[in-house]
C-alpha positions as a Markdown table, in Angstrom:
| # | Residue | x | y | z |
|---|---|---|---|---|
| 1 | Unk | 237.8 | 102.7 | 145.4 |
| 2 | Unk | 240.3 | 104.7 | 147.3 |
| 3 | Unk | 244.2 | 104.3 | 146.4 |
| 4 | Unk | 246.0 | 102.5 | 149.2 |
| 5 | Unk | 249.4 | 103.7 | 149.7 |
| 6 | Unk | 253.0 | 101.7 | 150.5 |
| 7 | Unk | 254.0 | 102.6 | 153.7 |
| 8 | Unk | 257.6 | 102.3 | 152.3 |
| 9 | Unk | 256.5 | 105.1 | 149.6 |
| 10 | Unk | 255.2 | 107.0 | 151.9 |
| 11 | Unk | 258.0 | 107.0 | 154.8 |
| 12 | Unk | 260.9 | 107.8 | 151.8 |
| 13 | Unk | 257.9 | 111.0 | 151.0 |
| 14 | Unk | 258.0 | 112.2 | 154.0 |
| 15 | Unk | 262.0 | 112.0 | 155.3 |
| 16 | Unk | 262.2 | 113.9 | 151.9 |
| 17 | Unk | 260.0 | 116.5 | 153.5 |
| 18 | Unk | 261.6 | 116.8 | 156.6 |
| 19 | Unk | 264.8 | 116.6 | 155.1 |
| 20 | Unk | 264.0 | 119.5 | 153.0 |
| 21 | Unk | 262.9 | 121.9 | 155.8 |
| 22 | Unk | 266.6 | 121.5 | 157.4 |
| 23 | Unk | 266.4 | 118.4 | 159.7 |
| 24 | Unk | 269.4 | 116.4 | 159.3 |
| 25 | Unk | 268.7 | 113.1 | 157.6 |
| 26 | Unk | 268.3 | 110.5 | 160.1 |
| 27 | Unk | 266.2 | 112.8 | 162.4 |
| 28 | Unk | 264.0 | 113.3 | 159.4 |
| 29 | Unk | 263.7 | 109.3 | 158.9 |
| 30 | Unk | 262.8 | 108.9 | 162.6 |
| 31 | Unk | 260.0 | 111.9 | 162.6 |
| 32 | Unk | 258.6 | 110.2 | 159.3 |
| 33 | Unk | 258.5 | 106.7 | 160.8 |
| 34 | Unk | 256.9 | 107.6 | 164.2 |
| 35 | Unk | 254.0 | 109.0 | 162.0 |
| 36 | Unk | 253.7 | 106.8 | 159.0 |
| 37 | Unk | 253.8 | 103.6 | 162.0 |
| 38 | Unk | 251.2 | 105.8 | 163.6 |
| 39 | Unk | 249.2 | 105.0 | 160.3 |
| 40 | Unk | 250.1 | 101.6 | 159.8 |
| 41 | Unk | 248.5 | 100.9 | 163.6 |
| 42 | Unk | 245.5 | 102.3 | 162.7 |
| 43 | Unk | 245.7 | 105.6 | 164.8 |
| 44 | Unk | 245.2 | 107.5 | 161.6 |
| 45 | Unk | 244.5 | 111.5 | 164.4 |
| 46 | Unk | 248.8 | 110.5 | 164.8 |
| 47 | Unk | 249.8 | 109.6 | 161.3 |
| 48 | Unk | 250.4 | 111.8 | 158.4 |
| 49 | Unk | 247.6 | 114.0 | 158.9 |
| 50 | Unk | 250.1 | 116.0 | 161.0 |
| 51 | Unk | 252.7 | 116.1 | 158.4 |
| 52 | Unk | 252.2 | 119.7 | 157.8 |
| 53 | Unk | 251.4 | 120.8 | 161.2 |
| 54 | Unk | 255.0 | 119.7 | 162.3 |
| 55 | Unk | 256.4 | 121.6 | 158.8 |
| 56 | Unk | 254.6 | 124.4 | 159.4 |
| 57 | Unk | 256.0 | 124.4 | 163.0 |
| 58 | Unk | 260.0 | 124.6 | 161.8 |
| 59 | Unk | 258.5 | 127.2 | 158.5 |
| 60 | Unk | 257.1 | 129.6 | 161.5 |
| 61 | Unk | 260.4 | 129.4 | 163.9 |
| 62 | Unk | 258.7 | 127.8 | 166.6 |
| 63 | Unk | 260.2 | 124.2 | 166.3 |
| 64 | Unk | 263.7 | 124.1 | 165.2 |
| 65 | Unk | 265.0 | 121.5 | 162.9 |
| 66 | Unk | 268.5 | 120.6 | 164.4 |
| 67 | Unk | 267.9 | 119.5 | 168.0 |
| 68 | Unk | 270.1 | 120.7 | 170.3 |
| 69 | Unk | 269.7 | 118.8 | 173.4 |
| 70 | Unk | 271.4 | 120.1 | 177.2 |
| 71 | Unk | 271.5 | 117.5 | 180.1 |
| 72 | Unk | 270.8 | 120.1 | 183.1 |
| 73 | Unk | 270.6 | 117.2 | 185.3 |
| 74 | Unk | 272.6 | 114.1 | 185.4 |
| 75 | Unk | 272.7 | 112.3 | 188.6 |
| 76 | Unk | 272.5 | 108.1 | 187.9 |
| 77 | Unk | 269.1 | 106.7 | 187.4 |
| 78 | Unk | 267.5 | 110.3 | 186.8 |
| 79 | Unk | 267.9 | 113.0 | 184.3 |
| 80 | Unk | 266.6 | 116.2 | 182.5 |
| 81 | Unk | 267.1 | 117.4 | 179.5 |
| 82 | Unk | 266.5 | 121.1 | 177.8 |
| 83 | Unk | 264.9 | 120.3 | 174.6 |
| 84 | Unk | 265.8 | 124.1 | 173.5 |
| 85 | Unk | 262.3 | 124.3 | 171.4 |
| 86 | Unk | 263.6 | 121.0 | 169.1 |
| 87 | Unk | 261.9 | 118.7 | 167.9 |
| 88 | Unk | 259.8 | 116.4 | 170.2 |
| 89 | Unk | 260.5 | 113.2 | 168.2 |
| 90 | Unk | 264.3 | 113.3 | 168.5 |
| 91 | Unk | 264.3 | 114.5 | 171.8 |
| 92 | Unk | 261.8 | 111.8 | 173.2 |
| 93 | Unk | 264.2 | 109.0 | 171.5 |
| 94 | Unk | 266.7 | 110.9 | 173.4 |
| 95 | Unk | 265.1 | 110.3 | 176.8 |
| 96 | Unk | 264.0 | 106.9 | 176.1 |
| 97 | Unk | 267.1 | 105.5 | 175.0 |
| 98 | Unk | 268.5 | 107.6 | 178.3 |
| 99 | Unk | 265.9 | 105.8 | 180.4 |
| 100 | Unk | 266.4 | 102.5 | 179.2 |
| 101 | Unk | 270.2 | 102.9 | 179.9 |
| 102 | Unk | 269.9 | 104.1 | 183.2 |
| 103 | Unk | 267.2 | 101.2 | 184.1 |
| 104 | Unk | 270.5 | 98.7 | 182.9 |
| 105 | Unk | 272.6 | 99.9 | 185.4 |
| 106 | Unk | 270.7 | 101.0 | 188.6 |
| 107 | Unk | 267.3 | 99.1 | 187.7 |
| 108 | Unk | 264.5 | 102.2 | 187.4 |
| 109 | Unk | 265.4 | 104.6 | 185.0 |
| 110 | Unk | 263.8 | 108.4 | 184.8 |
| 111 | Unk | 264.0 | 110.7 | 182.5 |
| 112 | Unk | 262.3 | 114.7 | 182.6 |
| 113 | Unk | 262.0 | 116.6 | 179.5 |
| 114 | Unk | 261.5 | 119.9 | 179.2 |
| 115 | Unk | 261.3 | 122.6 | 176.2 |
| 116 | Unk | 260.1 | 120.1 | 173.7 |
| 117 | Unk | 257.6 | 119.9 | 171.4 |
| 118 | Unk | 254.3 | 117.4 | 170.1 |
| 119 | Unk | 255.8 | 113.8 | 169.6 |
| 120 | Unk | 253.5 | 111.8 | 168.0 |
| 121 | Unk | 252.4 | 108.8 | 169.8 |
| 122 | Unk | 253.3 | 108.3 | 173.1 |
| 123 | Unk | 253.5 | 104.1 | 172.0 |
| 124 | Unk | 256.2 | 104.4 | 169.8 |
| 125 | Unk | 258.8 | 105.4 | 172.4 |
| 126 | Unk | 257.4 | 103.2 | 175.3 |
| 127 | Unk | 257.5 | 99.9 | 173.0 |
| 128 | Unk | 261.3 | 100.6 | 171.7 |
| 129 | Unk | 261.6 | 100.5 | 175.9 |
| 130 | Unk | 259.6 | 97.2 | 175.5 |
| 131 | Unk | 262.2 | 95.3 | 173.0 |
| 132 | Unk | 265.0 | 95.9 | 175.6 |
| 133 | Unk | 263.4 | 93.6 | 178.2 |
| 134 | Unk | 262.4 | 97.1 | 179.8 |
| 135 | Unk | 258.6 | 98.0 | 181.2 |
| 136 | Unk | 258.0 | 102.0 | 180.3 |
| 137 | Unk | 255.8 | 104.3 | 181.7 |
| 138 | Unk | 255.4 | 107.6 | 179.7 |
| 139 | Unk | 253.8 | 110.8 | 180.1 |
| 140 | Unk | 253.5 | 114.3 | 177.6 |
| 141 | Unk | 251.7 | 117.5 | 178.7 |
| 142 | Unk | 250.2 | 119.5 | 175.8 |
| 143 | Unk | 248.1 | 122.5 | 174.7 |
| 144 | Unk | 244.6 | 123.3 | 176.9 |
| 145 | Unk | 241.7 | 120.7 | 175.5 |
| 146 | Unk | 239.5 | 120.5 | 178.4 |
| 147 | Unk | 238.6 | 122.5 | 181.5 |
| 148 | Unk | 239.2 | 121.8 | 184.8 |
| 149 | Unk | 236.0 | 119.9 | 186.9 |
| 150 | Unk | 233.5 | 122.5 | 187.5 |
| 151 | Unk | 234.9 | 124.7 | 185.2 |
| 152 | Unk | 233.9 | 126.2 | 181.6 |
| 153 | Unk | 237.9 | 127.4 | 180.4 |
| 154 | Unk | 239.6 | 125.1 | 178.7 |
| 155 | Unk | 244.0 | 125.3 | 180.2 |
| 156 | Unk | 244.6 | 121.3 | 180.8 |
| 157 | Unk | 245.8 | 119.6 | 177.6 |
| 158 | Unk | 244.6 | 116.3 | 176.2 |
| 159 | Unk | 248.0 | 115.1 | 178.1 |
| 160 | Unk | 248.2 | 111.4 | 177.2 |
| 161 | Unk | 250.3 | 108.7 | 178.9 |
| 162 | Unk | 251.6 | 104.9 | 178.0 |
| 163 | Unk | 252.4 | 102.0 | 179.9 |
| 164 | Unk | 254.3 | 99.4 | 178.1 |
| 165 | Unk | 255.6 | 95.8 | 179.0 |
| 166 | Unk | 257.0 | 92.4 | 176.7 |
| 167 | Unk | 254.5 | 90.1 | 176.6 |
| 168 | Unk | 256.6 | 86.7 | 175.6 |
| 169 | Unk | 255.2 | 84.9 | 172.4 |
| 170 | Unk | 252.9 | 88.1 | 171.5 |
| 171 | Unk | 253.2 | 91.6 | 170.5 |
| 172 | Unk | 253.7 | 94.0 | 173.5 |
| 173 | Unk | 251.2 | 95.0 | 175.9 |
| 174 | Unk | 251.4 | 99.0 | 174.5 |
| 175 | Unk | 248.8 | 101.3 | 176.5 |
| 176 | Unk | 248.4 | 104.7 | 175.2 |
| 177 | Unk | 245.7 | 107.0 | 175.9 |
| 178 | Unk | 244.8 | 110.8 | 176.5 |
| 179 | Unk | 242.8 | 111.9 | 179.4 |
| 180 | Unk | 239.9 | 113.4 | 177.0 |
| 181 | Unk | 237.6 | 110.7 | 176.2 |
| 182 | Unk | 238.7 | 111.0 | 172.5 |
| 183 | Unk | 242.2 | 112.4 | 171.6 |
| 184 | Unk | 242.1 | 116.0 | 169.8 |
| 185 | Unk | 243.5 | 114.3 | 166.8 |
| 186 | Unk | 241.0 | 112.1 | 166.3 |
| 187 | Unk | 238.4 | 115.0 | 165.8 |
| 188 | Unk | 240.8 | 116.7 | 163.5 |
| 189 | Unk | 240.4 | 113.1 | 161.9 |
| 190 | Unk | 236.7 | 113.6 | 161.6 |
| 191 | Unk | 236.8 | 116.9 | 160.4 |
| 192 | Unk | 239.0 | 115.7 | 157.4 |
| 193 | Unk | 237.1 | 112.9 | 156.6 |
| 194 | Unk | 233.8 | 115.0 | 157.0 |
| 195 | Unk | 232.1 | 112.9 | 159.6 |
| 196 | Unk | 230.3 | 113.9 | 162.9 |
| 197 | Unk | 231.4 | 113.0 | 165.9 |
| 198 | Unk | 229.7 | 111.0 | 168.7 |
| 199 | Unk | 227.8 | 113.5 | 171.3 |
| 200 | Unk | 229.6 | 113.2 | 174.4 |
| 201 | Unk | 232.8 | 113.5 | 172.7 |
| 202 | Unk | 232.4 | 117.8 | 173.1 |
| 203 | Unk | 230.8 | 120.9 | 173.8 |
| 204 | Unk | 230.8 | 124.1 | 171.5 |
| 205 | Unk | 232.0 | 127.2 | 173.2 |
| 206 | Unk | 228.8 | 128.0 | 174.7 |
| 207 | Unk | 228.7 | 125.1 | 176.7 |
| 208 | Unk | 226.0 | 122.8 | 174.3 |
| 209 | Unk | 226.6 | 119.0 | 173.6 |
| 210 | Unk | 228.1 | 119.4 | 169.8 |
| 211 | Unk | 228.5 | 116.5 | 167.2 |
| 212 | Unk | 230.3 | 119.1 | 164.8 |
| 213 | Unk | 234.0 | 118.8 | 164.6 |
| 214 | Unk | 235.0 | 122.0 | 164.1 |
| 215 | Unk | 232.7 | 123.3 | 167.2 |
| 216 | Unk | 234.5 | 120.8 | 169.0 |
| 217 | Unk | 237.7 | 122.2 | 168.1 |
| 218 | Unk | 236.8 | 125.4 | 168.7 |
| 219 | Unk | 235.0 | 124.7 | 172.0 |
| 220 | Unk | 236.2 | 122.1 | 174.8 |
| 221 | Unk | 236.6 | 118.8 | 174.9 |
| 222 | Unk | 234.9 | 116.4 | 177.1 |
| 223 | Unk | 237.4 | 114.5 | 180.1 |
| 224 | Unk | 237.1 | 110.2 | 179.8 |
| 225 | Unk | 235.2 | 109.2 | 183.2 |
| 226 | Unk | 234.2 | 112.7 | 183.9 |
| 227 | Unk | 236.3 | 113.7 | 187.1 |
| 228 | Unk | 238.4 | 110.6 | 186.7 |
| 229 | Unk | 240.5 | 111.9 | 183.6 |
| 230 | Unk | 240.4 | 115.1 | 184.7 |
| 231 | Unk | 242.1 | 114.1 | 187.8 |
| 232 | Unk | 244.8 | 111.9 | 185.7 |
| 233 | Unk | 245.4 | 115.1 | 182.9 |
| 234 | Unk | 246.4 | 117.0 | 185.9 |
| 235 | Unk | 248.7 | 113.7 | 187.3 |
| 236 | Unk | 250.2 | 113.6 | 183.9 |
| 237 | Unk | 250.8 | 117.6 | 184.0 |
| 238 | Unk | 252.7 | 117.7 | 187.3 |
| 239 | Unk | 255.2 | 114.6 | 186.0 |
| 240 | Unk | 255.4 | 116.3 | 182.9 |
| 241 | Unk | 255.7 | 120.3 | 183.4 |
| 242 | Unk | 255.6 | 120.8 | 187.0 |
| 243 | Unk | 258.2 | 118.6 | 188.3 |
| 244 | Unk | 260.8 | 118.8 | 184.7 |
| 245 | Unk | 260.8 | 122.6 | 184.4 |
| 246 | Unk | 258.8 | 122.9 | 181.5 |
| 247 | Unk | 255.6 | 124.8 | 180.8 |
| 248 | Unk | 252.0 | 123.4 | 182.3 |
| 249 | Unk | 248.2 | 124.1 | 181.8 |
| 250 | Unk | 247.8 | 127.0 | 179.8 |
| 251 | Unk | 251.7 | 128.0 | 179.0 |
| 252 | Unk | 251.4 | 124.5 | 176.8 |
| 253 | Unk | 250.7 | 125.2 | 173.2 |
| 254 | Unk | 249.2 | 122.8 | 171.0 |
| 255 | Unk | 251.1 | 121.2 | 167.6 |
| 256 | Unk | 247.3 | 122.6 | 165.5 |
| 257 | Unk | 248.8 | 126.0 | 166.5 |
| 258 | Unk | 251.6 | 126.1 | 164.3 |
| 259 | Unk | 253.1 | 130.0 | 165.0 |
| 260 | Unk | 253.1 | 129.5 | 168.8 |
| 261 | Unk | 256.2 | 128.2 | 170.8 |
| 262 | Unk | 254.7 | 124.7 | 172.7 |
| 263 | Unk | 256.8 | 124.8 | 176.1 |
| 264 | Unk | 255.8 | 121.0 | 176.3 |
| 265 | Unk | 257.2 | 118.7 | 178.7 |
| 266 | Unk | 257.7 | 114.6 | 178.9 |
| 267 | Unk | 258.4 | 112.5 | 181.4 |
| 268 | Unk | 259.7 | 108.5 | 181.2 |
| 269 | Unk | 260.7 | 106.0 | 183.4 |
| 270 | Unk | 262.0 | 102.6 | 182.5 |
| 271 | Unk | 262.3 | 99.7 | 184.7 |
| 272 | Unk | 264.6 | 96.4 | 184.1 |
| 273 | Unk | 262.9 | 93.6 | 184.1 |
| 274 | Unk | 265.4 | 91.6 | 184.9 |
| 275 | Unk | 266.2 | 93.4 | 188.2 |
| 276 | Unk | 262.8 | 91.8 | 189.5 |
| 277 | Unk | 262.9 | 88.3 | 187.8 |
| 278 | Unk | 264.6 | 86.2 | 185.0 |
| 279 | Unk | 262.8 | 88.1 | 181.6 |
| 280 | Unk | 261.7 | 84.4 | 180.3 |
| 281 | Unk | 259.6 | 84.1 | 183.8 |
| 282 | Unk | 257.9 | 87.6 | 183.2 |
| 283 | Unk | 257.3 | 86.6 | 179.2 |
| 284 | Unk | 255.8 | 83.3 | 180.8 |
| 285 | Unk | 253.6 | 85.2 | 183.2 |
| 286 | Unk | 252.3 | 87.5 | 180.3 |
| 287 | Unk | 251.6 | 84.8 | 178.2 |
| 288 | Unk | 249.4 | 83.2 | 180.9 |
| 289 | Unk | 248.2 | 86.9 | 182.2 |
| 290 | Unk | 246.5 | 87.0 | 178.4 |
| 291 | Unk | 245.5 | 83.4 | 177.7 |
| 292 | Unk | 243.2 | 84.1 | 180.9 |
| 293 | Unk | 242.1 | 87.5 | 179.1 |
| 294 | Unk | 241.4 | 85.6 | 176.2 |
| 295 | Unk | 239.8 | 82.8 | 177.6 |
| 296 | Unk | 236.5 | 84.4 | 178.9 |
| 297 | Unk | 233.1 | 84.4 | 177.4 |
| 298 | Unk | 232.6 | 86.7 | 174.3 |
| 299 | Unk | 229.8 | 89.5 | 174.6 |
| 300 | Unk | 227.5 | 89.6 | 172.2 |
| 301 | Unk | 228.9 | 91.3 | 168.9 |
| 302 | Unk | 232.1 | 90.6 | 169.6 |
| 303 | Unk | 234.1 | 88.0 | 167.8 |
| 304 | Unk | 237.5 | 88.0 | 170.0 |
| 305 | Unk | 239.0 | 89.9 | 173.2 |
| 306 | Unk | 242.3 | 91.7 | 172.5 |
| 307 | Unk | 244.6 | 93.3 | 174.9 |
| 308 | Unk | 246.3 | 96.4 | 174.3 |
| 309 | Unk | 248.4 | 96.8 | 171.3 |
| 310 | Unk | 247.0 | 93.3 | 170.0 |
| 311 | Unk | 244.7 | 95.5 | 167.2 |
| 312 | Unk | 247.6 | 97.6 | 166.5 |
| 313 | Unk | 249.8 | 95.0 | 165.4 |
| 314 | Unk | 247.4 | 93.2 | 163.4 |
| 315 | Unk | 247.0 | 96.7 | 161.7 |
| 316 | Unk | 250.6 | 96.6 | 161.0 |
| 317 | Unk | 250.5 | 93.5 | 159.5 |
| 318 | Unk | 247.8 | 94.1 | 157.2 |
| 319 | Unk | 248.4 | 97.5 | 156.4 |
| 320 | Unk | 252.2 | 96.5 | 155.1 |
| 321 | Unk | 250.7 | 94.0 | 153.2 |
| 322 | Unk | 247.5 | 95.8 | 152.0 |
| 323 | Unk | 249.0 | 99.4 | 152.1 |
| 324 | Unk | 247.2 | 102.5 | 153.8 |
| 325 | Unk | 243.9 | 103.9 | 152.9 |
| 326 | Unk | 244.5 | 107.4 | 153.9 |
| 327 | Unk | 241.3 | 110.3 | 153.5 |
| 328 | Unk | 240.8 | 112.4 | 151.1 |
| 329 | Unk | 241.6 | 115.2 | 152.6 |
| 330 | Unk | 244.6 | 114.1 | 153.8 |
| 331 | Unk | 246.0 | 112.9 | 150.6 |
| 332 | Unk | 244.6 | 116.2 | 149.4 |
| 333 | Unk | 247.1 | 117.7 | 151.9 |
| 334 | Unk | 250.4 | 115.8 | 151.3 |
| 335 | Unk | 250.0 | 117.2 | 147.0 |
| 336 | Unk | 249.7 | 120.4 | 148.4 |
| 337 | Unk | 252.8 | 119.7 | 150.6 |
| 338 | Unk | 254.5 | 118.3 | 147.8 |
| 339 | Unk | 254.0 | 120.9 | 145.5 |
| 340 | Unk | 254.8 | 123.6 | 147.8 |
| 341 | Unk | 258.2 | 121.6 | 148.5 |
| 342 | Unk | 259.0 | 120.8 | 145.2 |
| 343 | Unk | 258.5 | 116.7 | 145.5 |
| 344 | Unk | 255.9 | 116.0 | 143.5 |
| 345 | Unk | 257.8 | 113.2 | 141.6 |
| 346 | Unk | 258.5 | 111.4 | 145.5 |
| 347 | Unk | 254.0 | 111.5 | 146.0 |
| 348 | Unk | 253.8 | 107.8 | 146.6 |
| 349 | Unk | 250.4 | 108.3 | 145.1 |
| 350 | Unk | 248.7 | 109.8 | 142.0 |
| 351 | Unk | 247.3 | 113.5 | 143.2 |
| 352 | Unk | 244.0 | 114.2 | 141.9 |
């Protein structure tokens, strides 16, 4: 039976790490809880699989560990700011918390963000909007994934994008999805936990259907609704790199390459609630919006409908409780992390 790990355990593991490599002590709490959360949700591609990747990032220069944020634009409900190669955790809390305080005062908050780096899941940020009475809108360019329609070179990232509202009585509504038809991190997933991948997912570099992970990797990845996401990677591009300043297409660099600056860009807006109606009448209206969802007839195989985010925090709940049942080869990777980083005695598990 695989050890489960506490989340607890594990979030005091990896601040240590972070902490460790130079980021000052609540930054390196914040990175370690956007990715062990990612874990407890269930988006396992997100969680501390990428422990090392980000480590690895500040060890090889190209992410530094003390954020130094620049405002180069500050004009009312809109803003940019310089992420100066920092990293992309902080500085997306930075523009959410911007956002959200700019949505307050003039109703619709936006916020560019350029210079930045890999953030982990794009939910994490759009629900903190969420428990302000604030609906977010999110979007994150990143390293090429996919080619363009009709094309056979990969130089549009998996570039993933979250909507996010209250939802009264319930956990938020928490949309968060890349334009691929699988996120990159979920093959890197596969990969570690030695499984194939469904055909359709990829193609190798010659162009053939793969179910191999690391010909996936190393070829291109598939768009979701074939011109559709294609058309929504380059949307999320233009908000993100185009119109903030920052890099786009193929001057992004991925978090996998660890020795290459990433030039990624974000963009957020946040909209009050309350400038639109009384937030108890739009928690009412959500609560009815997903008793109707709810209420239809089941398809076969199914034993309930759930709305976006309903899974993940049923994941939370029962992950905290239950603790994390992480893959072998990624609890293979946080010993090696430990002993490289002398924290060994901190493993919240027993390395074999």
């Amino acid at each position: 039976m695989t050890e489960r790990v506490n989340a607890d355990k594990l979030l005091d593991f990896a601040t240590a790490v972070y902490a460790g490599a130079g980021m000052p002590g609540r930054d390196a709490h914040f990175v370690a809880d956007t990715l062990v959360q990612a874990d407890l949700w269930g988006h396992q591609s997100h969680g501390v699989l990428r422990l090392g990747w980000y480590l690895d990032r500040i060890k090889n220069g190209v992410m530094k560990p003390v954020s130094q944020l620049e405002f180069t634009v500050d004009a009312g409900a809109v803003a940019v700011i310089d992420g100066h190669d920092g990293v992309g955790h902080v500085i997306t809390e930075l523009a959410t918390r911007e956002a959200i305080k700019r949505a307050k005062i003039h109703g619709l908050g936006a916020v560019g963000v350029k210079m930045s780096n890999h953030f982990g899941t794009c939910m994490y940020y759009t629900r903190m909007g969420t428990q302000e009475g604030c609906a977010m809108f999110l979007t994150s360019n990143g390293g090429p994934a996919m080619a363009p329609w009709g094309g056979r070179k990969k130089i549009i990232g998996t570039n993933p994008w979250s909507v996010a509202t209250p939802a009264g009585k319930h956990p938020p509504f928490l949309m968060d999805m890349a334009n691929t038809g699988v996120a990159r991190g979920k093959i890197y997933l596969a990969r570690n936990k030695r499984q194939p991948i469904p055909e359709g997912w990829a193609i190798d570099k010659d162009g053939a259907p793969t179910t191999d992970p690391q010909a996936a990797i190393d070829g291109i990845i598939l768009p979701m609704a074939g011109h559709k996401g294609y058309a929504i990677a380059m949307m999320v591009d233009v908000l993100s790199g185009v119109l903030t300043g920052s890099g786009f297409l193929s001057q992004v660099h991925s978090p996998y390459k660890t020795d290459e600056k990433s030039n990624c860009g974000h963009f957020m807006i946040a909209i009050d609630i309350t400038k639109f109606m009384p937030l108890a009448d739009f928690n009412a209206r959500m609560e009815q919006y997903i008793a109707e969802i709810k209420s239809v007839p089941l398809a076969k195989g199914y034993d309930e409908v759930f709305y976006p985010g309903e899974m993940e925090a049923n994941n939370n709940i029962a992950n905290r409780r239950d603790g994390l049942a992480l893959p072998e080869d990624t609890l293979a990777d946080l010993a090696r992390i430990a002993d490289e980083t002398g924290l060994t005695s901190q493993l919240p598990f027993s390395p074999k």
